[in-house]
C-alpha positions, 0 to 999 in steps of 0.5 A: 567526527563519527557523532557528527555523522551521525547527528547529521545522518539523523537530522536528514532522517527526520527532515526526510519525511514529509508531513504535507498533507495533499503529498501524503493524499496524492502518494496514497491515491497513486499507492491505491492505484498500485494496489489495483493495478499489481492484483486486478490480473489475479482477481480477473483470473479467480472471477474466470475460473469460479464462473466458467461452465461445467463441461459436459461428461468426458469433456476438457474443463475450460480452464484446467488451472491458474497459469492455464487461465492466464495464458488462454486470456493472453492468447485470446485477448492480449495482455489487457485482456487481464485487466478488464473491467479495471477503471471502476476498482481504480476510481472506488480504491484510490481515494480511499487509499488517499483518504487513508494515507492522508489520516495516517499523516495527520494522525502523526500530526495531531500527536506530535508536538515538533513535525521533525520528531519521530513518533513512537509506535504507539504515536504511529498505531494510533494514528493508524487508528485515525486512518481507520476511522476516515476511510469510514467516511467513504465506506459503509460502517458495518463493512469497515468499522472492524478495520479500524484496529487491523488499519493501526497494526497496519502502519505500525507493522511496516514503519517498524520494518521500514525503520529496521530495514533503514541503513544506519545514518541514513534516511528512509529516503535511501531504503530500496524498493524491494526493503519497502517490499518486505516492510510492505508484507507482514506476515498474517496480515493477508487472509487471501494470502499471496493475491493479498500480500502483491497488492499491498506490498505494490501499494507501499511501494507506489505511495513511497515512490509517489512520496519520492517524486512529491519531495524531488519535484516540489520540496517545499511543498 
């Protein structure tokens, strides 16, 4: 009884991931989103700080801090004031991130011979590599050519913690938001550290989540 369980568990697991290529180009735009909208306030707050005027002697700078910047906008502004000038991060991010996803997805389709299979990490780092390689279409080679490899270790770091963080029997369907947090944050891969970290984290989170509403509203698809 326990085996077939079991069997059954890894069944639901393997049919469980979508290998749909416009579910995987729409999840990936709303991950981009995400991404965009979850950093865009510390991006806002960083721009303001670095291009603030340089007070007068013995005079209070305009901003004394992060959480000093932060409030002062608030209050000013109102909470979008943190999101300003966000549409044009918006329409340049999302379908690089969609382009991105949807290479990831058909690199796992090119190598696979049964779409239920799962692939290896090396299947999953080389189809991180052709995730690389398509967002080149949209971006200037020289700014993102060197992201080709960092893209394959990308992938592969989280569906390896994805899949650690899988209960037993169970499908990646059933791994909580903040299980797809942690797999969404790999430690190293941040140089601008936490901004970075919240960015991506929120962009795995998003594409899962777009996945999850795809497979509800349009399983077939």
């Amino acid at each position: 009884m326990a085996e077939q369980e079991i069997a059954v568990g890894e069944t639901q697991k393997k049919q469980a991931r979508s290998t749909s290529g416009v579910k995987n180009f729409l999840a990936g735009g709303f991950g981009g989103i995400c991404c965009v909208v979850s950093g865009h306030p510390l991006d806002t707050i960083k721009v303001r700080l670095q291009t603030m005027p340089t007070p007068e002697p013995g005079q209070k700078p305009m901003f004394t801090g992060t959480l000093d910047c932060a409030l002062k906008t608030v209050r000013k502004e109102g909470f979008l004031g943190l999101y300003k000038g966000m549409a044009a991060p918006v329409v340049g991010v999302a379908p690089i991130f969609a382009i991105c996803f949807w290479g990831f997805n058909m690199g796992k389709k090119l190598q696979l011979k049964n779409p239920n299979d799962d692939p290896t990490y090396f299947q999953i780092m080389t189809s991180g590599f052709f995730a690389g390689v398509c967002t080149t279409v949209i971006m200037a080679p020289g700014e993102r050519i060197k992201y080709v490899p960092a893209t394959g270790m990308y992938f592969t770091s989280y569906e390896f913690l994805l899949n650690a963080l899988t209960p037993a029997g169970k499908s990646r369907k059933d791994v909580g938001p903040l299980s797809i947090l942690c797999a969404g944050a790999p430690e190293g891969s941040y140089p601008n550290g936490v901004r970075d970290v919240f960015k991506h984290m929120a962009c795995f989170l998003g594409f899962e989540l777009a996945m999850k509403f795809f497979d509800w509203v349009a399983p077939n698809w």
